[in-house]
C-alpha positions in Angstrom: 0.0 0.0 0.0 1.2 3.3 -1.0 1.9 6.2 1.9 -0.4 9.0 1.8 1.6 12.3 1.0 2.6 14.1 3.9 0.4 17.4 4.5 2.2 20.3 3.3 2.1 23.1 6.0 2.1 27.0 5.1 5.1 27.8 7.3 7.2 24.5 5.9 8.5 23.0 2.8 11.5 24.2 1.9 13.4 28.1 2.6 11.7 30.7 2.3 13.3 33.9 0.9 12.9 36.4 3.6 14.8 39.7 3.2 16.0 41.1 6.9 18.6 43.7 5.2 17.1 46.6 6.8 16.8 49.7 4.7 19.2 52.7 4.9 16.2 54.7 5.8 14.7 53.0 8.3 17.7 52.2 10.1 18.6 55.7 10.1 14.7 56.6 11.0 15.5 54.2 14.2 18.6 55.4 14.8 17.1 58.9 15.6 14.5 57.8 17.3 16.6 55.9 19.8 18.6 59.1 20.2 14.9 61.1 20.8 13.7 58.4 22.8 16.9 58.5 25.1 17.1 62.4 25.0 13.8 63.8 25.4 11.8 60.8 26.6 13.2 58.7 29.1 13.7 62.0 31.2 9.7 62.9 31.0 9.3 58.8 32.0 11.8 59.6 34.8 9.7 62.5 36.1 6.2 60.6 36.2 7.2 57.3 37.2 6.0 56.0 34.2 2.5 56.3 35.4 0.0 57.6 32.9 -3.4 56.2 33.8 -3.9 60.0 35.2 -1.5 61.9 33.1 -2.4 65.1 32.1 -3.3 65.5 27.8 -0.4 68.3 28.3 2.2 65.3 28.9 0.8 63.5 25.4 0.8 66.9 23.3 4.2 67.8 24.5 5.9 64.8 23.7 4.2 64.3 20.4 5.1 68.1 19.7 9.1 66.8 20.4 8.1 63.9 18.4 7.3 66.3 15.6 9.9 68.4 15.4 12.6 65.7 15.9 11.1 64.3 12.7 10.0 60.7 14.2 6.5 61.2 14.6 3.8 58.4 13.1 6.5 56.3 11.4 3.4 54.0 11.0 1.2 56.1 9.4 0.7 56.0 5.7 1.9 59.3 3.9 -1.1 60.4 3.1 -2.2 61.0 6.3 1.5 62.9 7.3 3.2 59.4 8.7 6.4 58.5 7.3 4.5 54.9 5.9 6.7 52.0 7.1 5.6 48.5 6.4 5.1 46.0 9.4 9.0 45.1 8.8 10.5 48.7 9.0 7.8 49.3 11.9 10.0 46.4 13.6 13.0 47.9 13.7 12.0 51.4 14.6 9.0 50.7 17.2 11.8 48.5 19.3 13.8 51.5 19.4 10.3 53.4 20.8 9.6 50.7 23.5 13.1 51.4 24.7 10.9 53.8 27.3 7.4 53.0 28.2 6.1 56.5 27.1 8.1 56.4 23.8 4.9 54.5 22.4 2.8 57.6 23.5 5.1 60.5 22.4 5.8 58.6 18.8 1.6 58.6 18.9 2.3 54.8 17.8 0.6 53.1 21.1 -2.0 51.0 21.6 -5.0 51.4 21.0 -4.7 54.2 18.5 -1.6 52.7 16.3 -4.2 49.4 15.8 -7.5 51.7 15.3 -5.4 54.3 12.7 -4.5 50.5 10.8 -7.9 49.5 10.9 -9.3 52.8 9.9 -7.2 53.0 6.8 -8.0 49.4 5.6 -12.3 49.1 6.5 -13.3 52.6 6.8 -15.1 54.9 4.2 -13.6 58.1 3.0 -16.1 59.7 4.8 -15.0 58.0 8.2 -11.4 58.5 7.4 -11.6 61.9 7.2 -13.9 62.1 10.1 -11.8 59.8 12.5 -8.7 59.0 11.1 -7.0 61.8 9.9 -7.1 63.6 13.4 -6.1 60.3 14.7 -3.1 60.1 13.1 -2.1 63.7 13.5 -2.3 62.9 17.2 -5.4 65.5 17.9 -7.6 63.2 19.3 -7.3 59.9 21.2 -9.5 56.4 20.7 -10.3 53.2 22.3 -11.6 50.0 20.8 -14.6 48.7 23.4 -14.7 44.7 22.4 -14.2 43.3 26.1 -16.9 42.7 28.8 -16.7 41.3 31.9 -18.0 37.8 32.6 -19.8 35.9 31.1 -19.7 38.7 28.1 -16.1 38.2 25.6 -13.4 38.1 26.5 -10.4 35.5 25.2 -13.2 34.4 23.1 -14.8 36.7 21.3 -17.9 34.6 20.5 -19.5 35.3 24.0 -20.1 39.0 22.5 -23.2 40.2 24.6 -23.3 44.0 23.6 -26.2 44.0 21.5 -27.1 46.8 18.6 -30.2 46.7 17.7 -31.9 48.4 14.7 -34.0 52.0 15.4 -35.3 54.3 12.9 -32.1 56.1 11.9 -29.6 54.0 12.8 -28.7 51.4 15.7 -29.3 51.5 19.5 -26.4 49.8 21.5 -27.0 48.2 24.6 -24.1 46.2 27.3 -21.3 46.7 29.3 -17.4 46.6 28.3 -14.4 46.7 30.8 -10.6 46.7 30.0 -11.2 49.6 27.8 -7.6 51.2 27.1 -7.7 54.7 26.9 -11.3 55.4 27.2 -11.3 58.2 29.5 -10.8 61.6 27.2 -10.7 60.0 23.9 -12.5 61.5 21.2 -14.5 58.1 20.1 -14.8 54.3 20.5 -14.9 51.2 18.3 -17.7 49.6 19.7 -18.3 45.7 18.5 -21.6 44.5 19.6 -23.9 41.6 18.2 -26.2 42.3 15.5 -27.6 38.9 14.9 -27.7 35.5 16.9 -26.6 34.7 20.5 -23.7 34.5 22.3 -21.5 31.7 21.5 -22.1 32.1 17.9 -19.2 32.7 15.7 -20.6 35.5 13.6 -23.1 38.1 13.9 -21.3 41.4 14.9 -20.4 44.7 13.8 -18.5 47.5 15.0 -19.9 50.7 14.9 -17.3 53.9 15.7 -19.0 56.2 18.7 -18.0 59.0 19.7 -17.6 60.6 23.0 -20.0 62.4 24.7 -23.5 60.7 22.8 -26.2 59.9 24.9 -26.3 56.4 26.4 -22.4 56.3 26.6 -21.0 56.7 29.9 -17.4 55.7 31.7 -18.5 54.4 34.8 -15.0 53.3 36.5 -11.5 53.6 35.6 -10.3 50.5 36.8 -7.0 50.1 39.1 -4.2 47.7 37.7 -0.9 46.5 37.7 0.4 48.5 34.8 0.2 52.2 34.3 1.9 53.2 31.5 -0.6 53.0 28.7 -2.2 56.7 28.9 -5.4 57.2 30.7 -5.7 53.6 31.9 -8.4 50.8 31.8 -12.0 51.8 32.2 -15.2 50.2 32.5 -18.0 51.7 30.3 -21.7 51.0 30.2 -23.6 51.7 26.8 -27.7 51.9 27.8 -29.9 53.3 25.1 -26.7 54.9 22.8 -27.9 55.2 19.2 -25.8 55.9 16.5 -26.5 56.5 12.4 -26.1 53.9 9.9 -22.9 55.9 8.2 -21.0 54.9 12.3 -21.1 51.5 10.7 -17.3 50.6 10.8 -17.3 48.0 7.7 -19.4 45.4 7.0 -22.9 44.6 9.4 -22.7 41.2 10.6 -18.8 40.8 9.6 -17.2 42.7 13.1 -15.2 39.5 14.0 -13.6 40.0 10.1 -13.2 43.4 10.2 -10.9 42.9 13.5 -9.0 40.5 12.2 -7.6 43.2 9.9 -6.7 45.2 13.2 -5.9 42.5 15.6 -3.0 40.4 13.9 -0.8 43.3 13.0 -1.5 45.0 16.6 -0.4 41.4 18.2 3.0 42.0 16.4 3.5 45.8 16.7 2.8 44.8 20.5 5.6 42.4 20.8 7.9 45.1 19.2 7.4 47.7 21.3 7.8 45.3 24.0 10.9 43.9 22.4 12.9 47.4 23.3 11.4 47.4 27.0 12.8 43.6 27.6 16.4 45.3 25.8 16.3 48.1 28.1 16.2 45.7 31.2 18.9 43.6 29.6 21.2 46.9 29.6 20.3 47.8 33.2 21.3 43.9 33.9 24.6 43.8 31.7 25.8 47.6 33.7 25.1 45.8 37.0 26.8 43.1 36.4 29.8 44.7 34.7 29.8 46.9 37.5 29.0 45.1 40.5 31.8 43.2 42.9 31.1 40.4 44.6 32.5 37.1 46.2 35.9 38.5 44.8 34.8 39.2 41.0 32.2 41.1 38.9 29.1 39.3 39.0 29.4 39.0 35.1 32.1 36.6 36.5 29.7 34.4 37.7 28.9 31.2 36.3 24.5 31.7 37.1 25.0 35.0 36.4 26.4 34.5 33.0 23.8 31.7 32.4 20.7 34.2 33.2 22.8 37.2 31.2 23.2 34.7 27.9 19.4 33.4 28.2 18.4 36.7 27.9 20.1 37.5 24.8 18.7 34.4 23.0 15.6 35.3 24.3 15.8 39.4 22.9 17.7 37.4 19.5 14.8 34.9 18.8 12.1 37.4 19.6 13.5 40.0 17.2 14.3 37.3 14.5 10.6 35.9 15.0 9.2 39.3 14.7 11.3 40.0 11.6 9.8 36.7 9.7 6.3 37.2 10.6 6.6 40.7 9.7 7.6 39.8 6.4 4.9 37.2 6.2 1.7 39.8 6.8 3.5 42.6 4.7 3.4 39.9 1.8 -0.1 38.4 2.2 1.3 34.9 3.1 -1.3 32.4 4.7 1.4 31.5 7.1 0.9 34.5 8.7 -1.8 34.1 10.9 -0.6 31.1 12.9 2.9 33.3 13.0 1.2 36.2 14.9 -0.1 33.9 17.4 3.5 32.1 17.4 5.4 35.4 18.0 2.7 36.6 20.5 3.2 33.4 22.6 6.7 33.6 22.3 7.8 36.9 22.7 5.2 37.8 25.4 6.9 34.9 27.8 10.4 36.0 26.2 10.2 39.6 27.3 8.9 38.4 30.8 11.4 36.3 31.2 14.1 38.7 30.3 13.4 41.4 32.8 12.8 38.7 35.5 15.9 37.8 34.8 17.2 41.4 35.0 15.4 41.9 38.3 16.8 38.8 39.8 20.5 39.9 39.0 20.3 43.7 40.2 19.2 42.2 43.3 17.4 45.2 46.1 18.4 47.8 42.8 16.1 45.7 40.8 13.3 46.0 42.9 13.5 49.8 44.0 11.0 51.6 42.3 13.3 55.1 42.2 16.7 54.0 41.7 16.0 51.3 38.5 13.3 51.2 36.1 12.9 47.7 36.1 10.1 47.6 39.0 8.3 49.4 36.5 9.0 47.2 33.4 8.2 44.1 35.9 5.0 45.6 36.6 4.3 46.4 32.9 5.1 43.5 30.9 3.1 40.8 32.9 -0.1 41.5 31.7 1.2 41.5 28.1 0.8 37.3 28.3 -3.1 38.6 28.9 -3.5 41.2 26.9 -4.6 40.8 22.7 -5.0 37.1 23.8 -3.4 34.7 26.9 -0.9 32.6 26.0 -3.3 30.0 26.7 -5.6 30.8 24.0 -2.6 31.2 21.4 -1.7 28.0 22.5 -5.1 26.2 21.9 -5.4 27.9 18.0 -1.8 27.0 17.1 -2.1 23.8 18.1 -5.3 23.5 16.5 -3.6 24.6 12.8 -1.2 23.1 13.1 -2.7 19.3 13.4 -5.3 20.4 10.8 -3.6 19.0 7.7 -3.5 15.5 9.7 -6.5 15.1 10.6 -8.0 11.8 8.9 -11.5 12.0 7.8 -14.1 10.1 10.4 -15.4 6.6 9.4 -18.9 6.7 8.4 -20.7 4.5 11.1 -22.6 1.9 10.1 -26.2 1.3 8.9 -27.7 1.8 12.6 -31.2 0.3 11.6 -29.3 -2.9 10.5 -27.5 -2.9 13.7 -30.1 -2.1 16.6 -32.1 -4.0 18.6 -35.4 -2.2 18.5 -36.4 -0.3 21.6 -39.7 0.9 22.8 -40.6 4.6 22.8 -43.1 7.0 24.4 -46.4 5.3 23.7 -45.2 1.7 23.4 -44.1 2.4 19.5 -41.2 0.8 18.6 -38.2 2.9 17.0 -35.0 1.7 15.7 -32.1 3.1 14.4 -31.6 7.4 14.5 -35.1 7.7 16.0 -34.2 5.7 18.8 -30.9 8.2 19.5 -33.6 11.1 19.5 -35.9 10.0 21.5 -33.5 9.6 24.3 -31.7 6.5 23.1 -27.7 6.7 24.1 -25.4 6.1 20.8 -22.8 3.7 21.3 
């Protein structure tokens, strides 16, 4: 008997010619922006702790007015809209350099959740809307928020469980639920709401987003909610939509095709996320190599050490493969490939538990320094980069998927079971009538 073929998966079969020579450009795009970063940044993070969740709008337009002038401002945007228009591989290399400091994100206006909303605005949103919503987006005159999570049993790692309902109204749409986790909400100028349109929760399709701005009736913040990090600006807040309607043209693409239509934002806001947290986990890695350059003890500089040296070099493989991983499934959404979706959730996984493990590390070797919150800022990047193995998916949920596609192509078609009828005892039903075969599994009958 002949082997079946083995399944050919997208992200196997052979090299794959992947260009990582970065462009004179770009390189000297992140060059500059790692001087900025250092120069003008790093001193405002110094001065606020690198607590934003109440930061003033002053801090935001100052920084993006430094941004601005220093000529590194919106290196995502497309040109169009006054960004300089990298790809998702030139974003790599210059968006590290920006999550060298926890506000460079902020000043660079390049972090979440705008830098995702301005991509999704440009791909799915009319003219009408783009000129409404994006274009003082990306010129940083306005902040935004995308509302998708609620708390339990509403979505959440699974989208599916969408309970915010919009519901047709002369005019337009009335939207009705709750949503928490809300990055940003408080003082931005409007939401991406997704709420369900048709069917129930725990159906796969059946939503739409609808783009909301601040201050319509029925929309109203009704905590900001207290958590571990503070350095995405204005926080987490919990808002509660009750009666908010909104006209047909606040349709943000298609009605009923929401879950698509953020798949556009999410998997390129995954990556940009492991890239800005690529340049936090390098900044703890430098704190780590100073210290332990620096530091005598037991007779030698603890970069003498032998478990020193072991945490220093997992470190750099970690910061290597993350930044090489990055690179490749940059490369793979900028050209369309189908491997890319099952490389977001690969790098997410990845780098999220990299970066963690990297300023653990960095913590662990700077010893009391590592923990003080005003002498190091690794406290800070310790309280910051945990919740990224939550956030835009647990690695949990990663997991599951990749797993999932990557056993598909195996999968052997199920054997057709046999003619029941021929096979079943007959069995009495309601009423004394006899049923055999499928009948007899729905009347209560267990299948073998």
């Amino acid at each position: 008997m002949r082997r079946a073929p083995k399944p050919v998966r997208p992200s196997a079969g052979g090299p794959v010619p992947i260009q990582f020579d970065v462009d004179p450009t770009v390189a000297q795009l992140a060059t500059t922006t790692a001087e900025f970063v250092r120069e003008v940044v790093i001193p405002a993070e110094r001065e606020c702790g690198g607590s934003v969740h109440d930061a003033p709008e002053a801090l935001r337009e100052t920084l993006q007015k430094a941004a601005r002038d220093a000529g590194v401002f919106a290196p995502h945007v497309p040109t169009r809209w006054g960004g300089r228009g990298l790809d998702l591989r030139g974003q790599a290399v210059v968006f590290e350099a920006v999550g060298y400091s926890l506000l460079g994100p902020l000043a660079l206006n390049c972090a979440a959740p705008d830098e995702g909303n301005m991509h999704l605005l440009e791909k799915v949103a009319t003219q009408e809307q783009k000129q409404r919503y994006l274009r003082p987006l990306a010129a940083g005159e306005t902040r935004s928020c995308f509302a998708m999570t609620e708390p339990a049993p509403g979505a959440g790692a699974d989208p599916r469980s969408l309970r915010t309902t919009a519901t047709r109204v002369p005019g337009g749409w009335r939207i009705d639920g709750r949503k928490w986790f809300i990055t940003g909400a408080q003082g931005a100028g409007f939401a991406i709401v997704m709420a369900r349109t048709t069917g129930d929760p725990g159906d796969p399709g059946g939503a739409t987003m609808f783009l909301v701005d601040a201050g319509t009736p029925g929309m109203s913040i009704v905590r900001t909610i207290e958590t571990l990090d503070e350095s995405l600006f204005a926080g987490h807040s919990e808002i509660v939509f009750e009666g908010c309607v909104v006209g047909e043209e606040q349709v943000l693409g298609a009605v009923d095709r929401g879950f698509e239509g953020a798949q556009v934002r999410l998997g390129p806001a995954r990556l940009t996320h492991c890239m800005r947290w690529l340049g936090a986990a390098r900044r703890a890695q430098d704190v780590a190599l100073e210290r332990a350059g620096s530091r005598m003890a037991f007779g030698s500089a603890l970069g003498d050490l032998g478990m020193v040296q072991q945490m220093l070099a997992d470190s750099e493989i970690d910061i290597e493969a993350s930044r090489a991983l990055i690179l490749r499934t940059a490369w793979e959404l900028d050209t369309g490939s189908a491997a890319a979706i099952q490389l977001t959730s690969v790098s997410k996984t990845f780098v999220a538990e990299a970066v963690n493990r990297v300023v653990d590390r960095a913590v662990q070797i700077c010893g009391a320094l590592g923990i003080s919150a005003a002498d190091a800022p690794l406290a800070r990047l310790f309280r910051e980069v945990r919740p990224f193995r939550i956030y835009d998916g647990p690695s949990e949920t990663h997991r599951f998927a990749i797993a999932r596609r990557a056993v598909r192509p195996y999968r052997q078609p199920r054997p057709q079971p046999a003619d029941v009828t021929a096979r079943r005892p007959v069995q009495m039903g309601e009423a004394g009538q006899s049923v055999t075969g499928q009948d007899a599994v729905r009347g209560g009958g267990r299948q073998p």
